[in-house]
Rosetta silent file (secondary structure, phi, psi, omega in degrees, C-alpha in Angstrom):
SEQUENCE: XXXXXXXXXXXXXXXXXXXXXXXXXXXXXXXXXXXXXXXXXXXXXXXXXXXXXXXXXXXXXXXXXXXXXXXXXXXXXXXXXXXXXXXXXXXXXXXXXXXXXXXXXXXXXXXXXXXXXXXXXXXXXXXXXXXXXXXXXXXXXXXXXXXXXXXXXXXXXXXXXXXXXXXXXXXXXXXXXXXXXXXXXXXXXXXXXXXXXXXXXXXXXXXXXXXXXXXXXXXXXXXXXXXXXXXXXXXXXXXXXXXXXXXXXXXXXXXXXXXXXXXXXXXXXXXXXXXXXXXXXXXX
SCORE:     score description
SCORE:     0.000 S_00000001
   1 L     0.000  -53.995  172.714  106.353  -25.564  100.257 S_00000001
   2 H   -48.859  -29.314  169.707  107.163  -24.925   96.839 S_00000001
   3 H  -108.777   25.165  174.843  110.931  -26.371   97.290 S_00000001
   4 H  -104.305  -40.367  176.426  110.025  -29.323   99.201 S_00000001
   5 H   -91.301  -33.460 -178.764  107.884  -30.397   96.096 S_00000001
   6 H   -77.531   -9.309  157.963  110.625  -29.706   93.623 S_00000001
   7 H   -52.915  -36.651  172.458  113.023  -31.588   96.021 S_00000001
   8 H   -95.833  -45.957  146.943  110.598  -34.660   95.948 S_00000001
   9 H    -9.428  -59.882  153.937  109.891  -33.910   92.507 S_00000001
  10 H   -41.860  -71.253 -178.853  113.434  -34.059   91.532 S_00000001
  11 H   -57.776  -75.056 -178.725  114.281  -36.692   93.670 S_00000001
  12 H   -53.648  -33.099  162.472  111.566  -38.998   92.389 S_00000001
  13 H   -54.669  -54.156  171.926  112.336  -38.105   88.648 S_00000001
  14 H   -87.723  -43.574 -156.247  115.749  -38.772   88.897 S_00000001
  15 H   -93.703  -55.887 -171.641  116.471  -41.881   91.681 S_00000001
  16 H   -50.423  -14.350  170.892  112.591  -43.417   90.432 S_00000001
  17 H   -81.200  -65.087  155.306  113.480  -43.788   87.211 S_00000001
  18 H    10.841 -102.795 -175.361  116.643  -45.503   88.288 S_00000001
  19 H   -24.842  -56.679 -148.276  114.608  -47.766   90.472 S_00000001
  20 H   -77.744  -44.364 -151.015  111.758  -48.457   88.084 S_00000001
  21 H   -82.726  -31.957  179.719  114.042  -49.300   84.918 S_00000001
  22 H   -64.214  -87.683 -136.683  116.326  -51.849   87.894 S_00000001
  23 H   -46.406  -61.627 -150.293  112.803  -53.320   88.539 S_00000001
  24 H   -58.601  -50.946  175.157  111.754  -53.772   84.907 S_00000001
  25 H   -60.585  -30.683 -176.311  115.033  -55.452   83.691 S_00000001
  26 H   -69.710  -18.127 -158.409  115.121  -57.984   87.051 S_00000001
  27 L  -112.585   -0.513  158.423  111.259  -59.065   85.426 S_00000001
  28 L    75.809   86.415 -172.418  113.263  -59.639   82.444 S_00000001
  29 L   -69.725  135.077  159.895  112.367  -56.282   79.969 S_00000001
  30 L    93.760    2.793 -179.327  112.844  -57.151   76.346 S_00000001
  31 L  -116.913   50.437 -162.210  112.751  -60.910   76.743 S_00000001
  32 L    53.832   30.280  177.285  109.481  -61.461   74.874 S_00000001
  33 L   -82.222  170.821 -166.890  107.602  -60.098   77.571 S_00000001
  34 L   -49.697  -49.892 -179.692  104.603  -58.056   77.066 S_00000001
  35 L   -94.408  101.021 -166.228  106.264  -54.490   77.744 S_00000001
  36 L  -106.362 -166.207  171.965  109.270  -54.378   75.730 S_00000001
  37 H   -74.175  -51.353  167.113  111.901  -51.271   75.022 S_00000001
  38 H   -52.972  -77.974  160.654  109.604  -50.070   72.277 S_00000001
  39 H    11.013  -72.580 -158.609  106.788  -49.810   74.481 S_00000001
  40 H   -63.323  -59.909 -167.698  108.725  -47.204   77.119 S_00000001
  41 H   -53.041  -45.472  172.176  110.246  -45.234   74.356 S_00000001
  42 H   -67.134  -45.215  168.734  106.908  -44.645   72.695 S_00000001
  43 H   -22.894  -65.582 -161.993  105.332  -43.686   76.043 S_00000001
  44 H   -50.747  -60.583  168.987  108.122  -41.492   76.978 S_00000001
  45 H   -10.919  -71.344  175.484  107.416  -39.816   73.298 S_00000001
  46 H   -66.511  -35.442 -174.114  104.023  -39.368   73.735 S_00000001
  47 H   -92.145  -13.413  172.338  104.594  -37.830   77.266 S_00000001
  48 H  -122.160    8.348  153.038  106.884  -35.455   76.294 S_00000001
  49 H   -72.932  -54.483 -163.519  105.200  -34.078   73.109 S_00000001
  50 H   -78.527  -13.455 -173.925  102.350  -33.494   75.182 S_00000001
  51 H   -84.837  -16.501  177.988  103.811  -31.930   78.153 S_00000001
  52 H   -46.655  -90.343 -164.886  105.671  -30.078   75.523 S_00000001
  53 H   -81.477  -23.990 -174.708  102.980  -28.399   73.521 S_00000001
  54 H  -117.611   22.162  159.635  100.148  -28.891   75.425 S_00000001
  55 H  -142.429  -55.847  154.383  101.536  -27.302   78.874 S_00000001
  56 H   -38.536  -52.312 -169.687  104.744  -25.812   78.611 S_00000001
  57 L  -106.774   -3.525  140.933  105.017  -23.553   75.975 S_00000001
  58 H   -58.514  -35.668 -160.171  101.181  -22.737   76.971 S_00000001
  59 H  -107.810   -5.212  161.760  101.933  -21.681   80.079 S_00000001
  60 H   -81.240  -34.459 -172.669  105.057  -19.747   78.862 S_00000001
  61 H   -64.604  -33.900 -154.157  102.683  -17.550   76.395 S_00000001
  62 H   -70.708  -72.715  169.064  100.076  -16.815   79.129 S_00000001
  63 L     9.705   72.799 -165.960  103.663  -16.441   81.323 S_00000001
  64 L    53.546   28.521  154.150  103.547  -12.366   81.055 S_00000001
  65 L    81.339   48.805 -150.957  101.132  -12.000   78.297 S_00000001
  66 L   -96.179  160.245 -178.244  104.638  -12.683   76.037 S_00000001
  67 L   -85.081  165.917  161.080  103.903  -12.279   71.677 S_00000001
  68 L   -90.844   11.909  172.245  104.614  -15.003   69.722 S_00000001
  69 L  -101.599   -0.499  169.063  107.721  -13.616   67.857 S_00000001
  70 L   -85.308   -4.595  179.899  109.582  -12.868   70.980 S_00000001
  71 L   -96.615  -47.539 -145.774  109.150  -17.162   72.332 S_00000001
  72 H   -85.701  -48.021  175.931  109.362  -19.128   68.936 S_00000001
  73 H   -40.621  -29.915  174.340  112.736  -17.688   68.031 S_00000001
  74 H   -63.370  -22.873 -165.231  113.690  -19.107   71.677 S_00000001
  75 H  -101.135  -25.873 -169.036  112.219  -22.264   70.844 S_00000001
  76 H   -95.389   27.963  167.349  114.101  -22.491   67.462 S_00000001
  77 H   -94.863  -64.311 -155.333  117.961  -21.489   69.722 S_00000001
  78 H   -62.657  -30.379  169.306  116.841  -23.915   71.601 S_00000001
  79 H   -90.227   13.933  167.769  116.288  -26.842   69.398 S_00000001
  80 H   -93.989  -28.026  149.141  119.567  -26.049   67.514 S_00000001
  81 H    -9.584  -84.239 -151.203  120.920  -25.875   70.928 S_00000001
  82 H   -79.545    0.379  173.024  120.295  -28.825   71.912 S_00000001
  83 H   -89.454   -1.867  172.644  121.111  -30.493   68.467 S_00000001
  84 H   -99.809    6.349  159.800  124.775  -29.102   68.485 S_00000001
  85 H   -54.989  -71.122 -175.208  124.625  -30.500   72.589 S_00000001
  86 H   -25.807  -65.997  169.768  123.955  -33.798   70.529 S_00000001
  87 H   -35.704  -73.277 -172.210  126.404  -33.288   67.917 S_00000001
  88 H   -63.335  -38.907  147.088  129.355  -32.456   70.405 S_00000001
  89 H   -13.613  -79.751 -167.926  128.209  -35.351   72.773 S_00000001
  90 H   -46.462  -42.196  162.192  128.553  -37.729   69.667 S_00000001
  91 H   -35.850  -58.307 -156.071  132.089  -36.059   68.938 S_00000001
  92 H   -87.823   -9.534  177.160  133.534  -36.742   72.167 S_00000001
  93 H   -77.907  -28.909  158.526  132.160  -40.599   72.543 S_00000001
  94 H   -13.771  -70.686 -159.199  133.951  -40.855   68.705 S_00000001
  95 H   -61.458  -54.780  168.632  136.910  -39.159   69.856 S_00000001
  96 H   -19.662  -61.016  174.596  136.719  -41.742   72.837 S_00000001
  97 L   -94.348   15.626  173.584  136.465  -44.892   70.777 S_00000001
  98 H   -74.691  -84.894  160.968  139.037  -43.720   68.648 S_00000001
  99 H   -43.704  -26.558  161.789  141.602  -43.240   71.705 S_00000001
 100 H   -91.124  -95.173 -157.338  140.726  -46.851   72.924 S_00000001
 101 H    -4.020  -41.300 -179.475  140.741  -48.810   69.585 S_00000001
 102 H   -51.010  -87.081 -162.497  144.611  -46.576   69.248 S_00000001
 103 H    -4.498  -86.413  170.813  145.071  -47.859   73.067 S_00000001
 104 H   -31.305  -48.461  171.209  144.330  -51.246   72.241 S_00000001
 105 H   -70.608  -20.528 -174.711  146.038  -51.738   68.990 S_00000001
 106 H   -92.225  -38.502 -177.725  149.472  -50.212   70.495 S_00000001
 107 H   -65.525  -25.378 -179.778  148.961  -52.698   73.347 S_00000001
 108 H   -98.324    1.424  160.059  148.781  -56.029   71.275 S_00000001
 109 H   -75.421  -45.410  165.972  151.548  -54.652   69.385 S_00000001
 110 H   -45.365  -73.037 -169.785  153.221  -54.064   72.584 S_00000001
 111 H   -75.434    2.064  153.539  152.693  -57.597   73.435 S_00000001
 112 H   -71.926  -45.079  179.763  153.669  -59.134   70.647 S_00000001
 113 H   -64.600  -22.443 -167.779  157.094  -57.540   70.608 S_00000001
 114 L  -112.128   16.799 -164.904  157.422  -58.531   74.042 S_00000001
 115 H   -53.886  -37.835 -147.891  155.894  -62.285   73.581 S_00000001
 116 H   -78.789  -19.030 -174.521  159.057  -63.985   74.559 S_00000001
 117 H   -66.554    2.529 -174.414  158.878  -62.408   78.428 S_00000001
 118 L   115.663  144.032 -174.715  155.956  -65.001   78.988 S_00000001
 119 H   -91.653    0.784  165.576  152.486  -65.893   78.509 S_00000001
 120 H   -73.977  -15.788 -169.519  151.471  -65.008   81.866 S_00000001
 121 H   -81.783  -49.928 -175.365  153.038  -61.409   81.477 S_00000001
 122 H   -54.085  -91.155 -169.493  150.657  -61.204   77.773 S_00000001
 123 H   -19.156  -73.087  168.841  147.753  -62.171   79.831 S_00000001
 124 H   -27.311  -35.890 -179.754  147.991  -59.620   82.390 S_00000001
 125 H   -84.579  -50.204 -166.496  148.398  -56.558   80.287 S_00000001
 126 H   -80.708  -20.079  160.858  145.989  -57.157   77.722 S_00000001
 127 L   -89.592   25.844  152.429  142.908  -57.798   80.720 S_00000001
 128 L   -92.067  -22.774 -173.815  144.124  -54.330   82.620 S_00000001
 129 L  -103.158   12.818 -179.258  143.460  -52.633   79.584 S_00000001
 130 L   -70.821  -78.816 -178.071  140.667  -54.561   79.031 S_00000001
 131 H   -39.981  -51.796 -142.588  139.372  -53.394   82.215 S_00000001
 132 H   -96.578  -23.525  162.385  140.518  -50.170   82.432 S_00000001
 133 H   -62.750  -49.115 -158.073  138.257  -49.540   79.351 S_00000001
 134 H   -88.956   -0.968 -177.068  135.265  -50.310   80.474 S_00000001
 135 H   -62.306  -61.172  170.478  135.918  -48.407   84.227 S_00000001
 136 H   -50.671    5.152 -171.586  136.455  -45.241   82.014 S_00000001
 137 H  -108.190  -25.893 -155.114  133.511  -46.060   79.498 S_00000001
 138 H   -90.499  -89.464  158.319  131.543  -46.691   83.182 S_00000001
 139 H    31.628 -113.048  151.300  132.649  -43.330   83.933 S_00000001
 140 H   -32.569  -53.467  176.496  132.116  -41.383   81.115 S_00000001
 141 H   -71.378  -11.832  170.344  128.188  -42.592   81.664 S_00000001
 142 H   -77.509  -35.410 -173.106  128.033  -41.079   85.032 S_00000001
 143 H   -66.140  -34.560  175.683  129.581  -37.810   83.926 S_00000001
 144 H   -69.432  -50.196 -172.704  126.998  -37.596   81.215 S_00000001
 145 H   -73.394    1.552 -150.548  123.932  -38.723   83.154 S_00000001
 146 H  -103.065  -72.403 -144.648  125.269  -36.386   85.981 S_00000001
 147 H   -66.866  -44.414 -175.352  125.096  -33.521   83.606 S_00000001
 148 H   -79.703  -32.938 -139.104  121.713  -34.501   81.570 S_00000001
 149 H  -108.240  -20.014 -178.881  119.998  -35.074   85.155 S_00000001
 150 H  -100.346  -17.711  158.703  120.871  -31.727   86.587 S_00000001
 151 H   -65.639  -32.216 -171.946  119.401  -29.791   83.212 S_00000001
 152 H   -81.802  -30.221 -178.561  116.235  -31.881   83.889 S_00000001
 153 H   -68.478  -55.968  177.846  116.103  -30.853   87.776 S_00000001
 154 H   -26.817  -73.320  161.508  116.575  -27.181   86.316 S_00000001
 155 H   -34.061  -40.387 -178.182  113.872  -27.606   83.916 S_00000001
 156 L  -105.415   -8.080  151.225  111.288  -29.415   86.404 S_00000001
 157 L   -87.339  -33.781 -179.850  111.956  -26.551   88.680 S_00000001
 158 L   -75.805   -9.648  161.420  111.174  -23.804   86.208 S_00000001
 159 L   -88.264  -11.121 -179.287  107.720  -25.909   85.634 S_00000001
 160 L   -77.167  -58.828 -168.427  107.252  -25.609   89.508 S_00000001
 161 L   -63.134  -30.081  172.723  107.712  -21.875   89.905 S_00000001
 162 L   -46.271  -59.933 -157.468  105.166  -21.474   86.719 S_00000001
 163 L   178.448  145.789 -169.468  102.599  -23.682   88.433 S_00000001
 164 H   -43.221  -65.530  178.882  102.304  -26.576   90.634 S_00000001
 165 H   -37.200  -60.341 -167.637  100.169  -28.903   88.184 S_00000001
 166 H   -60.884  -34.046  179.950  102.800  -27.890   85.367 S_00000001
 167 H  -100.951    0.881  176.427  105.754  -29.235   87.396 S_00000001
 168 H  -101.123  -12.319  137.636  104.384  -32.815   88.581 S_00000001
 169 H   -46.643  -69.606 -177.930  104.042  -32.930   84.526 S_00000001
 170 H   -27.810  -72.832 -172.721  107.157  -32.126   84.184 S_00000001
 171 H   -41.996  -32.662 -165.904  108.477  -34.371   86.553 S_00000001
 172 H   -90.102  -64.965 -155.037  106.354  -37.580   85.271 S_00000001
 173 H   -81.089  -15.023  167.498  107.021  -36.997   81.695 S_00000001
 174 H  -105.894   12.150  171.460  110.940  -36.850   82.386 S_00000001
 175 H   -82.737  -24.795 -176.548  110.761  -39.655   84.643 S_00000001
 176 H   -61.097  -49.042 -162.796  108.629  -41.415   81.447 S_00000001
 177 H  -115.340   11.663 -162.553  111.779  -40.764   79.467 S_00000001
 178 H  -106.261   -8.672  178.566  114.782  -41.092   81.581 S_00000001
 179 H   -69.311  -58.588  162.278  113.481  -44.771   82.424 S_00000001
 180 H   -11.712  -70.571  170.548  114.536  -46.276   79.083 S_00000001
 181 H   -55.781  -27.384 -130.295  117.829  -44.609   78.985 S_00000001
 182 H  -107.874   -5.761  177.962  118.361  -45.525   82.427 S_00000001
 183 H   -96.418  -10.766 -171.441  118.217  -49.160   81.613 S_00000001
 184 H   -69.016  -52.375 -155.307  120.366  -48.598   78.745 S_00000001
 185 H   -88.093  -37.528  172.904  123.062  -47.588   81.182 S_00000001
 186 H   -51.087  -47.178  140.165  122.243  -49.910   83.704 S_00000001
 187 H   -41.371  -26.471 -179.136  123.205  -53.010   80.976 S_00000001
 188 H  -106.539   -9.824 -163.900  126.680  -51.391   79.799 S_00000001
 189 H   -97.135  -21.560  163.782  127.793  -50.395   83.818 S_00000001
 190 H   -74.744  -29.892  166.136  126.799  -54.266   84.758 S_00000001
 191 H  -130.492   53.887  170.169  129.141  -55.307   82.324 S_00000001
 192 H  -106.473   11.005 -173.371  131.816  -53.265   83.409 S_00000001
 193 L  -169.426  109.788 -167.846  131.634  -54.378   86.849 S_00000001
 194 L   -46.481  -46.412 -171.743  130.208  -58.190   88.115 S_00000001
 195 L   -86.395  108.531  157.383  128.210  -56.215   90.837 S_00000001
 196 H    -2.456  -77.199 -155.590  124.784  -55.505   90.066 S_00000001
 197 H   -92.170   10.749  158.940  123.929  -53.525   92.942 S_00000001
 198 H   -84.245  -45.542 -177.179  127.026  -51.238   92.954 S_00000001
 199 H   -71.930   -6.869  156.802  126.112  -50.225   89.411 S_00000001
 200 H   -75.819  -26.723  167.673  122.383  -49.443   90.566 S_00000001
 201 H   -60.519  -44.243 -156.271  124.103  -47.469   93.460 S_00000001
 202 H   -89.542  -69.983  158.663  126.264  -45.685   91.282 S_00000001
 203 H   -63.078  -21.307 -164.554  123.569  -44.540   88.726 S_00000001
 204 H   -96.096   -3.396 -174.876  120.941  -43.670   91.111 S_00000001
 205 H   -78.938  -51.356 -139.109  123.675  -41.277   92.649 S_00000001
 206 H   -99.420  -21.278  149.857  124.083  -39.570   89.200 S_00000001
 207 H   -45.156  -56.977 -139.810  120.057  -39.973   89.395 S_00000001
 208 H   -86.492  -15.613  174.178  120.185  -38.087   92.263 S_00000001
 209 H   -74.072   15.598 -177.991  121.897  -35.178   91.101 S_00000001
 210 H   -81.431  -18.655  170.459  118.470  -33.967   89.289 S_00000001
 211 L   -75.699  -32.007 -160.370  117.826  -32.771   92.703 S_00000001
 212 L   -91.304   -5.117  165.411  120.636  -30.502   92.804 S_00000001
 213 L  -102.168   15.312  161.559  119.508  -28.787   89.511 S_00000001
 214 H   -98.971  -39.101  166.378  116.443  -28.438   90.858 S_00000001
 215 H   -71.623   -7.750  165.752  117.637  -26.297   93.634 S_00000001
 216 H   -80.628  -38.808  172.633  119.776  -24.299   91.503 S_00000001
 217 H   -47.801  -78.269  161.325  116.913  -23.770   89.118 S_00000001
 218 H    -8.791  -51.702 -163.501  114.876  -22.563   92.340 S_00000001
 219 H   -96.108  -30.150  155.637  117.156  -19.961   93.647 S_00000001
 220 H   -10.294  -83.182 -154.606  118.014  -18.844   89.727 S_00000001
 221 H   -71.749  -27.450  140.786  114.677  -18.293   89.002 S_00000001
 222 H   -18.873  -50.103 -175.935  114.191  -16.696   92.565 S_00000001
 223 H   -86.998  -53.714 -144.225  116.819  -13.574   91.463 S_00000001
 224 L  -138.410   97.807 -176.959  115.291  -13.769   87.663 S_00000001
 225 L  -109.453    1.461 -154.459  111.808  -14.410   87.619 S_00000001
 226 L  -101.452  -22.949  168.090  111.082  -12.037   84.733 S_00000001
 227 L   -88.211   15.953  167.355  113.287  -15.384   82.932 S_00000001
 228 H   -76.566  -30.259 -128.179  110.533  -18.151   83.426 S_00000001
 229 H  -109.372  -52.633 -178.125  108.523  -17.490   80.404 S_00000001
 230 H   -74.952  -19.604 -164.208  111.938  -18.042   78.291 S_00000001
 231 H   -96.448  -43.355  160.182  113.162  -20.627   80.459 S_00000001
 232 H   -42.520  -73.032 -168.384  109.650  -22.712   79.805 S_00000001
 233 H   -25.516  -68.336 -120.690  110.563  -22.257   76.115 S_00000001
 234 H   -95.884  -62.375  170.773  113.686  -23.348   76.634 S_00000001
 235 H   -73.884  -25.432  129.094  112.338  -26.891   78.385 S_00000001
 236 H     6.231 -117.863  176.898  110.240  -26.956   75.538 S_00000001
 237 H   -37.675  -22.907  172.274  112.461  -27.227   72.999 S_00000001
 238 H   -87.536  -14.719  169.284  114.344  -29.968   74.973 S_00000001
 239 H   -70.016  -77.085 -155.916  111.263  -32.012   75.230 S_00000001
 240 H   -39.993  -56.320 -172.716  109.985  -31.543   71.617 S_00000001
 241 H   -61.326  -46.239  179.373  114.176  -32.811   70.633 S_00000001
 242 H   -58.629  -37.169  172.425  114.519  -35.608   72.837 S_00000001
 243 H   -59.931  -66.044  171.071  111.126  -36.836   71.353 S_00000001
 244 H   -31.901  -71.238 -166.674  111.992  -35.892   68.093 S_00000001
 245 H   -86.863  -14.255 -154.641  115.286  -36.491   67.487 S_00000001
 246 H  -116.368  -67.241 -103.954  116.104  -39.185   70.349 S_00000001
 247 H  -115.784  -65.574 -160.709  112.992  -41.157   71.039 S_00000001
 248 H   -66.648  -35.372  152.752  110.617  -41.526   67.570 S_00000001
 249 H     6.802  -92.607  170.181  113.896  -42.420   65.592 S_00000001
 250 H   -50.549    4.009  145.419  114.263  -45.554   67.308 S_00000001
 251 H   -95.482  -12.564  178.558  110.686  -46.572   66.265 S_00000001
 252 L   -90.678   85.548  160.944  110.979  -46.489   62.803 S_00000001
 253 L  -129.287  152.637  164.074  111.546  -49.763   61.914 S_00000001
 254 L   -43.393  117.666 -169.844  109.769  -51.918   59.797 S_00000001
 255 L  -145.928  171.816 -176.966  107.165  -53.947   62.145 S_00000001
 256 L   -62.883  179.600  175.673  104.202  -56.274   61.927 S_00000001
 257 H   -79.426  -33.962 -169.370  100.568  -54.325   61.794 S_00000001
 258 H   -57.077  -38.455 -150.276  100.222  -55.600   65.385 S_00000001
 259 H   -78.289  -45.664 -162.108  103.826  -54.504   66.571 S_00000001
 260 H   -57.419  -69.421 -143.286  102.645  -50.903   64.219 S_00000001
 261 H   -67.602  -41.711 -177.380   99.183  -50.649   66.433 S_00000001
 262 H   -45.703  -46.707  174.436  101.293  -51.131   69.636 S_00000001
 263 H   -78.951  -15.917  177.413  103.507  -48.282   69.441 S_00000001
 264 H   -64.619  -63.655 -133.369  100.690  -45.984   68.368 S_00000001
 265 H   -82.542  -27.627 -154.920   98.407  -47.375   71.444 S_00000001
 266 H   -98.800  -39.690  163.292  101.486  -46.597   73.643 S_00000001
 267 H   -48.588  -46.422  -88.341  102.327  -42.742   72.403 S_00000001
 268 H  -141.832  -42.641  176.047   98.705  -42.126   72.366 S_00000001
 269 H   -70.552  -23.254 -176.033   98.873  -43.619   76.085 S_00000001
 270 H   -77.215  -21.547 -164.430  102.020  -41.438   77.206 S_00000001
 271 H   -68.012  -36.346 -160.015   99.745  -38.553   75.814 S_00000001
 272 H   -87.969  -37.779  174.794   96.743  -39.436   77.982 S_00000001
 273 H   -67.470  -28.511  170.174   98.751  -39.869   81.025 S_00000001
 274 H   -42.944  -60.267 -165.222  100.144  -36.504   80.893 S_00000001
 275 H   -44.432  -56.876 -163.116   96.540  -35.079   80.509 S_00000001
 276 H   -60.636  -35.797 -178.526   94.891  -37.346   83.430 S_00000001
 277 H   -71.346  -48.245 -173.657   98.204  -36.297   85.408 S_00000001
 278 H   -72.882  -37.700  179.293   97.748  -32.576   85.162 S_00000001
 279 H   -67.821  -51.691  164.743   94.129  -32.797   85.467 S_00000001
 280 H   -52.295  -42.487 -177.455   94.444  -34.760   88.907 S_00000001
 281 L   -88.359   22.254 -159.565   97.346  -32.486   90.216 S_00000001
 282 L   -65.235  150.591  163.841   95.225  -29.542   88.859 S_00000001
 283 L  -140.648  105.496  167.021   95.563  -26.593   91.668 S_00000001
 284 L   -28.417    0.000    0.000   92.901  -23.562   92.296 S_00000001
């Protein structure tokens, strides 16, 4: 029973965000509609501060009676952790646009030297590498979301084996924050490719692999259960960062009082679903 709900768990976390962020952009997100990009991102904020502090790293202390100077060093690996994840991320998309800009500049050099063979010849070369950019930029985001989506099934399993309640938080609050990004990606892989619905196909695949770190998580934690209480910690600290470092960032802009009250009203709403969500999935 327990790996049938992190299997739907998973599965809905990873392919539903997919889905939901496809929906929201077809209803036209961000085009002075009610529910903007600011909106989701404070939710998502708000949902994963609270599953953060006010489930997780609770239910890691109680988690074999553990003190608190043997968790918070764990939580303070983990958020350097995941900011030198960040770091090295940032590095290699750098390194990336570095190595095309090169590409690019040796190609219209190329084609200059070589103008006199025809202007049909020019044309051709400079849209393959045109192209050939954005399949490998198209790419690159699957390999990444492939990668981030099977730490989150991992993570949303190690809130299952704690406690039931605790992992259809989980599951909620990273579906809360994976919608945003997911539209993010959804917008650079449409215009790398005319078709739509291959690049919703395509992500919801790399969606889908959140299942397969939820069954790894599963049988993990299965051999080394004495490593949930650090392993909470652990999803913790990746909550608390994404919010932190990834999410409130990207709110701090200057805004109207109105625009101000909105993003408050919206954290303050990701917080309350988390509660109402635990309290409804509560189990005796």
């Amino acid at each position: 029973m327990q790996l049938v709900a992190i299997l739907i768990a998973t599965l809905a976390a990873g392919i539903g965000s997919v889905w939901i962020a496809a929906l929201l952009m077809r209803f036209g997100l961000g085009n002075g509609n009610r529910v903007g990009t600011q909106h989701l991102l404070s939710l998502a904020a708000g949902a994963l501060l609270a599953t953060a502090f006010m489930h997780l790293l609770p239910e890691a202390f109680e988690e074999g009676h553990a003190h608190a100077h043997e968790l918070f060093p764990i939580l303070l690996v983990g958020l350097v952790f995941f900011f030198l994840l960040d770091k090295a991320e940032l590095w290699h998309h750098g390194h990336e646009h570095y190595d095309a800009h090169r590409q690019e500049a040796s190609a219209h050099k190329h084609d200059a030297v070589h103008e006199h063979h025809g202007h049909e010849h020019h044309g051709h070369d400079h849209g393959h590498a045109h192209s050939h950019g954005k399949q490998g930029g198209g790419w690159s985001i699957l390999t990444g979301d492939s990668v981030h989506c099977f730490g989150d099934g991992v993570l949303i399993a190690s809130a299952f084996m704690a406690d039931m309640r605790l992992g259809i938080v989980a599951a909620v609050s990273v579906l809360a924050h994976e919608v945003p990004h997911h539209i993010g990606d959804l917008v650079v892989m449409s215009q790398g490719s005319l078709d739509r619905r291959m690049a919703l196909i395509k992500v919801s695949l790399a969606g889908a692999v959140t299942a397969l770190g939820g069954l790894a998580g599963y049988f993990l934690l299965n051999q080394l259960h004495d490593g949930l209480m650090y392993l909470l910690v652990i999803a913790s600290a990746s909550f608390i960062y994404v919010a932190l470092a990834d999410l409130i960032p990207q709110l701090q802009k200057r805004l109207s009082a109105a625009e101000t009250f909105a993003q408050i009203a919206w954290l303050v709403a990701g917080i309350l679903i988390v509660t109402f969500v635990s309290k409804a999935a509560h189990v005796h």
